[in-house]
Structure formats: C-alpha cells, structure tokens
N, C-alpha and C positions, 0 to 999 in steps of 0.2 A: 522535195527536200534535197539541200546537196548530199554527197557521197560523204558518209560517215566514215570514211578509210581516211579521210585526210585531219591527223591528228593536231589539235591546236595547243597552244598554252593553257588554254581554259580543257579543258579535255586532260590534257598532263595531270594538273593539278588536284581535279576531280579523282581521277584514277587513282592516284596517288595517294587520297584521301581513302578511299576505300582499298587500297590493297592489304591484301592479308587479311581481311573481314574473315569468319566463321561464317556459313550459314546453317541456321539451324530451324526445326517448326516449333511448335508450342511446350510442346512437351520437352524443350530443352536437346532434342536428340540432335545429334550432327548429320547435316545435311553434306556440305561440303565447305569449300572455301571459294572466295569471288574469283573465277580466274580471267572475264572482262566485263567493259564496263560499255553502253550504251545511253549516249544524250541525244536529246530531243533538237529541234530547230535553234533553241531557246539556250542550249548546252548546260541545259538540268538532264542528273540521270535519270533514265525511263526505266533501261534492264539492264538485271544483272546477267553473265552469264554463268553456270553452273559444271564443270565438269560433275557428271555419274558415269556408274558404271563401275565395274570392279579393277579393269584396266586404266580407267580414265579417258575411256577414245569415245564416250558418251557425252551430249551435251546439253543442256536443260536452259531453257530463257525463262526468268521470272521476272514478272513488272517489278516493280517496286512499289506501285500500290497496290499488292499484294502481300509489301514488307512492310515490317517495322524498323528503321535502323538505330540501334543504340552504340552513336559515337563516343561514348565514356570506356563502354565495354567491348568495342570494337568487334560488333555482329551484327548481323541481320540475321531477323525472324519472319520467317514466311508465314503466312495467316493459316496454312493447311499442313497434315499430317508429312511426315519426313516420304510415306510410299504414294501419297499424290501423290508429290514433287516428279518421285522417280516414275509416275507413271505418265508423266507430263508430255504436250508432243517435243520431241528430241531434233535435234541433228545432227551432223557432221563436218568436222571443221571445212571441209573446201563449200559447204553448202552456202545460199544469201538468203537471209533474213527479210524474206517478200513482205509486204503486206497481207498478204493472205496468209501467210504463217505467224504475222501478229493477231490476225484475226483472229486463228485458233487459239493460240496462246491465251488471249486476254478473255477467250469463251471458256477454256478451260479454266479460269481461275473463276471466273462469273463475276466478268469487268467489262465495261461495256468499250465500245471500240474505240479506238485512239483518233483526237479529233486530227482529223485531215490527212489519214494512213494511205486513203489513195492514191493522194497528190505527192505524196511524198518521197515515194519510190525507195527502196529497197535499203537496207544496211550495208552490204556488200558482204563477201566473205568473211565469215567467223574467224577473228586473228586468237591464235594463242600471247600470252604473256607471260612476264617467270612467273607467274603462280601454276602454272601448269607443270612444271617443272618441278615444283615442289610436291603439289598433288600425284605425279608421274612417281616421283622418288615413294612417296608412301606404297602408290600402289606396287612398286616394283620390290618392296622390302619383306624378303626373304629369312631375317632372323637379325637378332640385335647388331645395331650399327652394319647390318649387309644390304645392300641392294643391287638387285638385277636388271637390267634395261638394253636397249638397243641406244645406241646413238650415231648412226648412217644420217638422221637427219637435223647432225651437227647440235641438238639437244637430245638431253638424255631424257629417254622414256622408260618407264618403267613398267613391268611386266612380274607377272607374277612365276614362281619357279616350276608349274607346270606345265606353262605357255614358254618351253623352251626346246629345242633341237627339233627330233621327229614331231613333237608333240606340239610343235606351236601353232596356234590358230590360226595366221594369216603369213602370207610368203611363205618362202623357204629361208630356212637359216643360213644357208650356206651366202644369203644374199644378205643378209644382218651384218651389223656390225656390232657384237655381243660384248656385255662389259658387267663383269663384274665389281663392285666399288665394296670394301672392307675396310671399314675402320677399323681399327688399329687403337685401343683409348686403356687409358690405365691410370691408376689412382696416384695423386699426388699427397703427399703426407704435408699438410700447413698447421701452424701452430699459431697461437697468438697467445697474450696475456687479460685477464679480467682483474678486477681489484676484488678483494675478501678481506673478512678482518682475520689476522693472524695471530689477535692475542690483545689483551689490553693490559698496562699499566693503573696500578692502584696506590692512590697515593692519600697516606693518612696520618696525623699528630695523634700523638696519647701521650698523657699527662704521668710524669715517672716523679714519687716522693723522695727523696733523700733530704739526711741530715746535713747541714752544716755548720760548720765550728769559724767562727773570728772573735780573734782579738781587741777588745775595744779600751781603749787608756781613757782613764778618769781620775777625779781626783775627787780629797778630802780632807777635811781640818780633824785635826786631832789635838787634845787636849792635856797639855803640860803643865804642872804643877812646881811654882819653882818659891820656897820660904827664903826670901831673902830680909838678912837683919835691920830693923832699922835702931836708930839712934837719934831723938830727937822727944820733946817733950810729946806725949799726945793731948789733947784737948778734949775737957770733960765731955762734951757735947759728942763725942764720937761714941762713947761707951754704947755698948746695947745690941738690941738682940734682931737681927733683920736677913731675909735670903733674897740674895737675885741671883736669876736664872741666866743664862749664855746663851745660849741657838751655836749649834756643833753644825756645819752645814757640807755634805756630800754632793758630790756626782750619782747621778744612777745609769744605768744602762737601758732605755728606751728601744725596743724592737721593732721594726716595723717592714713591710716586703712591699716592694714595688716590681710591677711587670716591665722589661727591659728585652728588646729584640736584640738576640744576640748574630743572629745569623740567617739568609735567604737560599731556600734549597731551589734551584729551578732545574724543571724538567722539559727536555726541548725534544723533536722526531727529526734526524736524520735520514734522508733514503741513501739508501747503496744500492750499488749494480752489481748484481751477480748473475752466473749462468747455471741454468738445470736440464739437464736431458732427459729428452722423454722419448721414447720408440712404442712405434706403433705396428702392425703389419698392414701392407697395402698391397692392392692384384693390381695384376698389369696382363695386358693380354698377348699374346704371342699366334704371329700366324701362321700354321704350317701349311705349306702347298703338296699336296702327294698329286702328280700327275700317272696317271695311270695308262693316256692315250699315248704318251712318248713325241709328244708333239709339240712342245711347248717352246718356247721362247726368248730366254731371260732376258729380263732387262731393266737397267740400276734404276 
C-alpha cells in the first residue's frame, strides 16, 4: 500500500464529510468526536480515529465495520459498549499504525483481518486535525466559557486545571507555554413584534319605529244648490213625480311604504406605526484579574 500521509482530493472530501461526527456506542452515550480519518487502497474509509482519555493525549482506532454511520444525524455508532472502546488497544500521536496493530484492533473488535494488511504496509504517523483542538478545548475547560491549555505547540491543547504548575503530569511548566482563554459573553436585549388580535369591530342594523306626518293635496266636488227663475210656458208632459241621483266624487288619500336605500356605512382597517418601549434586565459578565504573584504583564 502507498503511504497514507500523502493527502489527496478524494481523501479532502471524504474527511470533510465526516468531520465533526459524534461518536457514540449503542446505548447512545458519547464516545468521542472523529478527530481522523483513514482510506483503504480503494480511498473508502476503513478507520476512524478516536481521541480518549481525559486529557485527550489518548488515541483509540475503530474500523468502521464495526460502525454504523448515520449521515442525517451526523454520528457514528460503534457496535460495543462506550468502556470497550476505552479499553481498546491505543496509541500515541508520533506512533504508525503497523499492520500488526490492525491486526489487534480488528481482533479486538472480533473482525476478521483486513484483506492484504501485510502487503500493505503501514499508515504512517497518527496526524492530528482541528478536531483535536476542539476536543483539546473541552478537555481543557475549567469553568463556563474558561479554558486552560498549553500552546508551545502552536495549537492550543487543553488541560485540565489540576494538571497545572507544580502539579502537572508531564514536563515542567516553566517549559509551557500556559494560556488561559476567558470569554467574556453577556446578554443582548432583541425584541421583535408577532401579530394578536387587539380587539374587533361589531357592526349591526336594528330596526327604530317612528311616526311620520305628510301633507297630501287632493281634491273634491262639492254640491251647490242654485233656484234660478224661469219664465217660459212648461209642457204638460213634464209634470210629475221622479228622483235621479248625482255620484259626488272625491279624492282619498291611499298609504302605502316602500323600502328606499338611503345611505352606505362602510368600515375599512387602516395600520399605523407607532413605537412602544419595553425594558428588560440583562447580565453581562465582567472579568476581574487579581494578580497576587506581582508578576504580570499588561497588555491592550
């Protein structure tokens, strides 16, 4: 096999695809995160690699057929409990990834051996990636938004706050390059607006009786009585005894009501802009330095 140190485009891509994975075992528990990635001749992944450890200077290889990976959800699940894992064979970043350390690996998972591991020759040194640096920052996180680390080796490694001065595990401090990192974070007061109803309009006719009075002009015959004299023989044939009637004829006054639109009410919604204040309280953190050694530094 060629030397897996020499990264390609297909290799980028891959890596890239899995960075930032979870790894976790069955039971859901957090294993770690991917912090590299190992392809086969074929440049499909074979293993992951795993910082453990509480410092993170631990390293754990899992095949991948001994994973599951769920690209929706962005993890891989190893088939065994979260303290296998940790009790898996290990090593150390300057160490190479032999064939005979596949061998164990892939025994320890009860995988049978990788086809053509002998011809293949070696992964070469264990490379870190930023995931390491990320997992470094966890483990070196001392209290909210704080973390402790060394960074002499131009990345920041993280350490836990016991593993510091006299007390640290490995070197001497004075050979460190010690850093502490504070954030600094405080609350911002944002507001927005939702819509609600603020009320509704109710709109209704009801029927109101009143009297009304008009004038209506009409007419009628009336009957006048007027004995004017005559003077002229009358003719027997006239005498005698006979009535006829007249017809007297009037106006009347006929009533009658008709529905008539007098007028259109319309109701329309105007929006307006106005402003309303609202106050809330918010923290903000503030960082005090008390240097007690007399030794410090400043600097903007």
């Amino acid at each position: 096999m060629s030397d897996y140190e020499q990264r390609t485009d297909r290799f980028t891509a891959v890596e890239d695809e899995y960075a930032g994975y979870t790894v976790r075992d069955p039971n859901g528990e957090k294993i770690g995160k991917v912090d590299d990635l190992f392809l086969d001749e074929n440049d499909q992944p074979e293993y992951i690699g795993v910082k453990m450890g509480f410092f993170g200077t631990r390293s754990t290889l899992v095949p991948l057929d001994a994973c599951t990976v769920d690209k929706s959800q962005g993890f891989i699940e190893v088939n065994q409990p979260k303290q296998t894992v940790k009790d898996a064979p290990h090593f150390d970043d300057d160490n190479e990834i032999t064939p005979d350390y596949e061998r164990q690996v892939r025994e320890y998972y009860g995988l049978s051996a990788a086809s053509g591991t002998e011809e293949r020759g070696s992964y070469g040194a264990y490379e870190r990636d930023d995931a390491t640096t990320s997992g470094d920052a966890e483990a070196g996180r001392v209290g909210p938004g704080m973390v402790e680390g060394d960074t002499e080796s131009g990345e920041f490694r993280g350490h836990s706050e016991d593993d510091e001065g006299v007390r640290q595990s490995r070197g001497s401090d004075l050979e460190d390059e010690d850093e502490l990192r504070v954030q600094r974070s405080e609350e911002e007061l944002r507001a927005g607006v939702r819509e609600r109803e603020a009320g509704q309009v109710n709109v209704r006719k009801r029927v109101r009786t009143e009297r009304e009075r008009i004038a209506v002009p009409k007419k009628r015959e009336e009957v006048s009585v007027d004995r004017v004299p005559v003077d002229r023989d009358a003719s027997p044939g006239e005498i005698g005894e006979d009535e006829v009637s007249v017809p007297v004829v009037e106006e009347e006054v006929v009533v009658g009501k008709q529905a008539v639109v007098k007028e259109e009410v319309r109701v329309r919604k105007d929006v307006v802009q106005d402003e309303e204040v609202v106050e809330e309280d918010v923290r903000k953190e503030e960082v005090d330095i008390d240097d007690a050694s007399g030794t410090s530094r400043r600097q903007s």
